[in-house]
C-alpha positions as CSV (number, residue, x, y, z in Angstrom):
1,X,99.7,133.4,116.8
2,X,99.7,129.9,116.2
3,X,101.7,129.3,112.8
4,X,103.2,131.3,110.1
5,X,102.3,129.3,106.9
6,X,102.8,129.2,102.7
7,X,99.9,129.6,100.5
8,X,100.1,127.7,97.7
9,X,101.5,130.3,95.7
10,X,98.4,129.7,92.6
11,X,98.5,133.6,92.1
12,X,102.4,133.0,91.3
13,X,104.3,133.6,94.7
14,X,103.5,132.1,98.0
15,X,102.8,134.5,100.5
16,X,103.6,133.9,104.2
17,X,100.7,134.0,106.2
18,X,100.4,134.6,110.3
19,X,97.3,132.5,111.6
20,X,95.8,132.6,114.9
21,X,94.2,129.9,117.1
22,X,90.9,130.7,116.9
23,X,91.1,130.6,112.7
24,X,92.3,127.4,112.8
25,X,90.4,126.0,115.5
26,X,87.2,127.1,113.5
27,X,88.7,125.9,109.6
28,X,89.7,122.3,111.6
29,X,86.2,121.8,113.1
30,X,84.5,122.6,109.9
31,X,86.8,120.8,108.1
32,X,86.1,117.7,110.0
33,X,82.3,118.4,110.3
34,X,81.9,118.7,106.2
35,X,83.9,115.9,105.0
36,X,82.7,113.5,108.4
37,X,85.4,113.0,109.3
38,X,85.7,109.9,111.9
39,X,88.0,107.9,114.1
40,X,88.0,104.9,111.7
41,X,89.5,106.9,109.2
42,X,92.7,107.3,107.4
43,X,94.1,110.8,106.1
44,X,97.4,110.7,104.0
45,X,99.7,113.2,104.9
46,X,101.9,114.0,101.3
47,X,101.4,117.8,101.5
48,X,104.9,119.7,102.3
49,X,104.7,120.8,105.8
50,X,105.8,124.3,104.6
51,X,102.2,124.9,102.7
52,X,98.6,125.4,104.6
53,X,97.1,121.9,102.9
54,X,99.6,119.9,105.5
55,X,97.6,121.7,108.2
56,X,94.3,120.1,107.4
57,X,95.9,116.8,107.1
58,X,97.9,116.9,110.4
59,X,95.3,118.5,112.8
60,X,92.1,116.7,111.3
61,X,93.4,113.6,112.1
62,X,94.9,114.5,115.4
63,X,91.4,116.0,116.7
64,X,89.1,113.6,115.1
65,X,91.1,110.5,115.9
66,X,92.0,109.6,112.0
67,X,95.2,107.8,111.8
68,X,97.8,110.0,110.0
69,X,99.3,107.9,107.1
70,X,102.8,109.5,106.7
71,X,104.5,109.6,103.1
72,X,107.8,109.3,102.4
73,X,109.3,112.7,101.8
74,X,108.5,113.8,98.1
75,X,106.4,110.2,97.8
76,X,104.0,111.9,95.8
77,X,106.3,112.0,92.7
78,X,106.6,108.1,92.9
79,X,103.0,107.4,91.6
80,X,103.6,103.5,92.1
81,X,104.4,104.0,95.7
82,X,101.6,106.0,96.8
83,X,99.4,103.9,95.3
84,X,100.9,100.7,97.2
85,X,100.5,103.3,100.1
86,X,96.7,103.9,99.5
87,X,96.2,100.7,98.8
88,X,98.1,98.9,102.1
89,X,97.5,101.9,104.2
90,X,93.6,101.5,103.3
91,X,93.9,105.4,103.4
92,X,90.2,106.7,103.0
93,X,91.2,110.8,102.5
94,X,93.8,112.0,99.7
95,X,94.3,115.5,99.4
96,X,96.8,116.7,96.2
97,X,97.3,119.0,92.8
98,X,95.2,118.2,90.2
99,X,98.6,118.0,88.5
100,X,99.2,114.8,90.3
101,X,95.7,113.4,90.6
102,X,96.0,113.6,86.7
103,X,98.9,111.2,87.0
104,X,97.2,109.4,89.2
105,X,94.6,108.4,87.2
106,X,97.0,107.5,84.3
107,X,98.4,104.7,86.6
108,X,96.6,101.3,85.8
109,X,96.7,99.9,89.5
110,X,94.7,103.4,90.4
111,X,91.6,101.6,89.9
112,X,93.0,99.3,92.9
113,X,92.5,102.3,95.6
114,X,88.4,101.0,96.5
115,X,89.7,102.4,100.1
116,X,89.4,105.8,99.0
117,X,85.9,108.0,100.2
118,X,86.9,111.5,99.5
119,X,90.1,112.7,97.4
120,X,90.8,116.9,97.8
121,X,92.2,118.8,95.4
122,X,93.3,122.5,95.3
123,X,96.1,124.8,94.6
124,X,95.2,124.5,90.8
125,X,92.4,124.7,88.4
126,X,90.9,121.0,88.3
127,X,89.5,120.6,84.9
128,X,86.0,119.4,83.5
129,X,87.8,116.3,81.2
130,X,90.0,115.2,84.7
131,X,86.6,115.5,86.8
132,X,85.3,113.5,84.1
133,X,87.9,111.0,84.5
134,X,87.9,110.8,88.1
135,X,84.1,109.8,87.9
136,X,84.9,107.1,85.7
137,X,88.0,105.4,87.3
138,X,87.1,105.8,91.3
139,X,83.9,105.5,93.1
140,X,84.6,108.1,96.0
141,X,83.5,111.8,96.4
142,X,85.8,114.7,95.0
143,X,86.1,117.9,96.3
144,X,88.0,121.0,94.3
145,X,89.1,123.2,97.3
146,X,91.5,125.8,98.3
147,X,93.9,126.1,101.6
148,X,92.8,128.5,104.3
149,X,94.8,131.4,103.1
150,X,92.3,132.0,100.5
């Protein structure tokens, strides 16, 4: 066993789940294979550490050689600050809610985040209008994805 961990709880109640070594070993190579992943890259870490998403921010950096950019606990809420984050940071990898990638995208200085390659989203349903949006406001890629528990 190497963790117990939350899902996301997008069926309505998070459900602790027992993973082994060997699972994550395989979703962490993968993970760093698909989205190429590199050394000169910068992951921010704003995912509680008690849900499965904190897992692929933590250990991708950690094997690839990404530097872990580190939020302030509950930084996500403050949209000004983790844009000055994304922005300072020159953080390349976001992963979040479309709930708070919509906000996101509200915010004016979003436009300011040219750092940005990829941007994650999972643990809700990421509308066609906020894909849309995301098209229009960032050049990066977007991926609509779900934690391992899946």
């Amino acid at each position: 066993l190497a963790y117990v961990i939350y899902t996301s709880g997008s069926t309505g109640k998070p459900k602790g789940v027992m993973n082994i070594h060997r699972g994550i070993c395989n979703t962490i190579k993968y993970t760093i294979g698909h989205y190429n992943i590199t050394s000169e890259d910068r992951i921010l870490q704003i995912i509680s550490l008690s849900f499965d998403g904190s897992v692929w921010e933590i250990f991708s950096s950690l094997i690839s050689g990404a530097s872990l950019v580190v939020a302030k606990p509950d930084g996500y809420k403050d949209i000004d600050y983790l844009i000055d984050l994304i922005v300072q940071e020159q953080v390349t990898y976001l992963t979040c809610v479309p709930s708070i990638l919509r906000v996101f995208l509200q915010h004016p200085k979003s436009k300011d985040c040219h750092c940005l390659k990829r941007v994650i989203v999972g643990g809700e349903a990421l509308s066609y209008e906020l894909n849309q949006r995301f098209f229009q406001q960032l050049n990066c890629e977007l991926y609509n994805a779900y934690g391992p528990q899946k």
